[in-house]
C-alpha positions, 0 to 999 in steps of 0.5 A: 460507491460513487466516487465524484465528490468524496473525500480521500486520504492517501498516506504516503503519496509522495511518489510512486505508488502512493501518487498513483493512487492518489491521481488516479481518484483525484481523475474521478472527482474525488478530494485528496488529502496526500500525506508524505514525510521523505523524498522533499525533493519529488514534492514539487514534481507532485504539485505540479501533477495536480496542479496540471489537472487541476484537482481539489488536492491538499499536500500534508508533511507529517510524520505520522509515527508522532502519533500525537499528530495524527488528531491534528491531521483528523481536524484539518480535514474536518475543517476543510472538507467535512467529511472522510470517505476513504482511507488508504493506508500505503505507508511501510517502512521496507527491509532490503536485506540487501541495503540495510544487511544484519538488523541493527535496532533502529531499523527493526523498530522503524519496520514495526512502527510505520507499517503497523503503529501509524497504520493503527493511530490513523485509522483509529482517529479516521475512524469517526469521520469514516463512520459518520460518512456511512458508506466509506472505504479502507484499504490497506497496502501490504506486501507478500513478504507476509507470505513467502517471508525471506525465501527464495529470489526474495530473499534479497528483497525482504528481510525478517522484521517486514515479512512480520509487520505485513503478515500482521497488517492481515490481522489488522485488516480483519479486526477493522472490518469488524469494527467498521461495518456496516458502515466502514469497508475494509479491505487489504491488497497485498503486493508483489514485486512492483516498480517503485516497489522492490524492482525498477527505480529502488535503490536495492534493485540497483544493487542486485546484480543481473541474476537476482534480478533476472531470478525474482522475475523468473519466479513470476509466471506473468513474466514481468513486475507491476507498475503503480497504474495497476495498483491504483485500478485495483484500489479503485475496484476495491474502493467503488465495485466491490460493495459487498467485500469487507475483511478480504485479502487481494493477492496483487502479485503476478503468480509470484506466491505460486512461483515459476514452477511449469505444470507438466504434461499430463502423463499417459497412465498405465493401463 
C-alpha cells in the first residue's frame, strides 16, 4: 500500500503508543483521525506533536464503549475525508494485578467491553468505508498475556480477565480477515512487555519492587523492553509491505513467550 494520501483511524492515540503510531503514518503523508477518552491532561502535548510537523490530523474525544457513538464517528470521517484506508484497533482496558488486586466487578466488565466490545462496533461500522477503499488495512494491538496468561514474572502484570479478552482478539482477527477480503487485510501484533505498556512510565511497574522488575526482563532473552517507535514500524510494515498476509499474528515481544531459558551445550555423547 501506498500510504501518502490515505486515511487512517487510530483509537487510543493519546500517548504512548497509540501517538507513535499515529505520528509515525502522519510522517508518510497519511491523514490521521486520532481518537482518546482518558489522560485529558497529555492532550495538549498531542496537539502540539502534530502541529509541529504540520499534519493533516483530526484529535476526536469518544468513548467508544457508547457504541451508539461510533456511527457518528464513521460520519465525520466520511464528511471530512471521504474515505478510510486504515484501522488501527489499540485501545485495552489492562488488568495489573498489582493495581487493581482481587477482581471486583466493575473492573472485570471495563477488560471485556474496551478490549473486545469497541474493538467490535468499530470495525463493524469502519467496515463499509474500509471495503469501499478496496485496498485497506487492519491491525489489531493485543498482548501476550494471551498466551502466558498470569504466570511466572507476569504475574504481576496481567491478570485473568485480560489474558482473555486478548486471547479472544485472536479469534476476532481471523474472522474479520475473512469478512474483509479481498478487499480488507487483517492482521494483529501481539505485544510484549513495552514502555508506556507494562514497563517504564506505567503506574504498575512503579509498584513493583527492584526484583520484579528485574525478573520480567530477565525472562526476555533480547534483555530489554520495547519502545512505542518499534511498535509503530512493525504497524507500518504490516500496513504497507506486507500485501499478501491477512488473518496473521505477529508475536512483537523480545522472546519474552520463549522465556530466559539458556540453551545448553551440546553434549558430547557416548560412544
Amino acid at each position: 500500500m501506498k500510504l501518502n494520501g490515505k486515511v487512517a483511524l487510530v483509537l487510543g492515540s493519546i500517548k504512548g503508543i497509540g501517538r507513535q503510531i499515529g505520528l509515525s503514518l502522519a510522517e508518510s503523508g497519511v491523514r490521521v483521525v486520532l481518537t482518546y477518552n482518558d489522560w485529558e491532561e497529555h492532550l495538549p502535548e498531542l496537539q502540539s506533536v502534530f502541529d509541529k510537523f504540520g499534519a493533516d490530523a483530526v484529535i476526536e474525544k469518544i468513548d467508544l464503549l457508547e457504541t451508539d457513538r461510533i456511527q457518528g464517528l464513521m460520519d465525520r470521517i466520511r464528511d471530512r475525508f471521504g474515505r478510510l484506508d486504515i484501522l488501527v484497533n489499540n485501545i485495552e482496558r489492562g488488568g495489573w494485578p498489582i493495581v487493581h488486586g482481587p477482581y471486583q466487578q466493575p473492573q472485570w466488565d471495563l477488560e471485556m467491553a474496551t478490549t473486545l466490545r469497541a474493538k467490535w462496533w468499530v470495525f463493524d461500522k469502519a467496515l463499509p468505508m474500509l471495503k469501499a477503499a478496496g485496498d485497506a488495512a487492519v491491525v489489531n494491538i493485543s498482548s501476550i498475556a494471551a498466551l502466558v496468561g498470569r504466570s511466572g514474572p507476569a504475574s504481576y502484570l496481567f491478570n485473568d480477565g485480560y489474558a482473555a479478552a486478548n486471547r479472544g482478539i485472536s479469534l476476532l482477527t481471523e474472522t474479520w480477515a475473512r469478512i474483509g477480503a479481498p478487499q480488507v487485510r487483517v492482521n494483529e501484533i501481539m505485544l510484549g512487555i513495552f514502555e508506556t505498556r507494562h514497563a517504564q512510565r506505567t503506574r504498575g511497574w512503579n509498584l513493583l519492587t527492584e526484583s520484579q522488575r528485574r525478573a520480567v526482563i530477565d525472562h526476555i532473552p533480547l534483555g530489554r523492553v520495547g519502545t512505542p517507535g518499534e511498535v509503530a514500524k512493525a504497524v507500518r510494515f504490516v500496513i504497507a509491505d506486507a500485501p499478501y498476509m491477512t488473518g496473521s499474528v505477529i508475536r512483537l515481544d523480545g522472546g519474552y513467550v520463549l522465556g530466559g531459558e539458556k540453551v545448553a551445550p551440546m553434549p558430547a555423547g557416548v560412544e
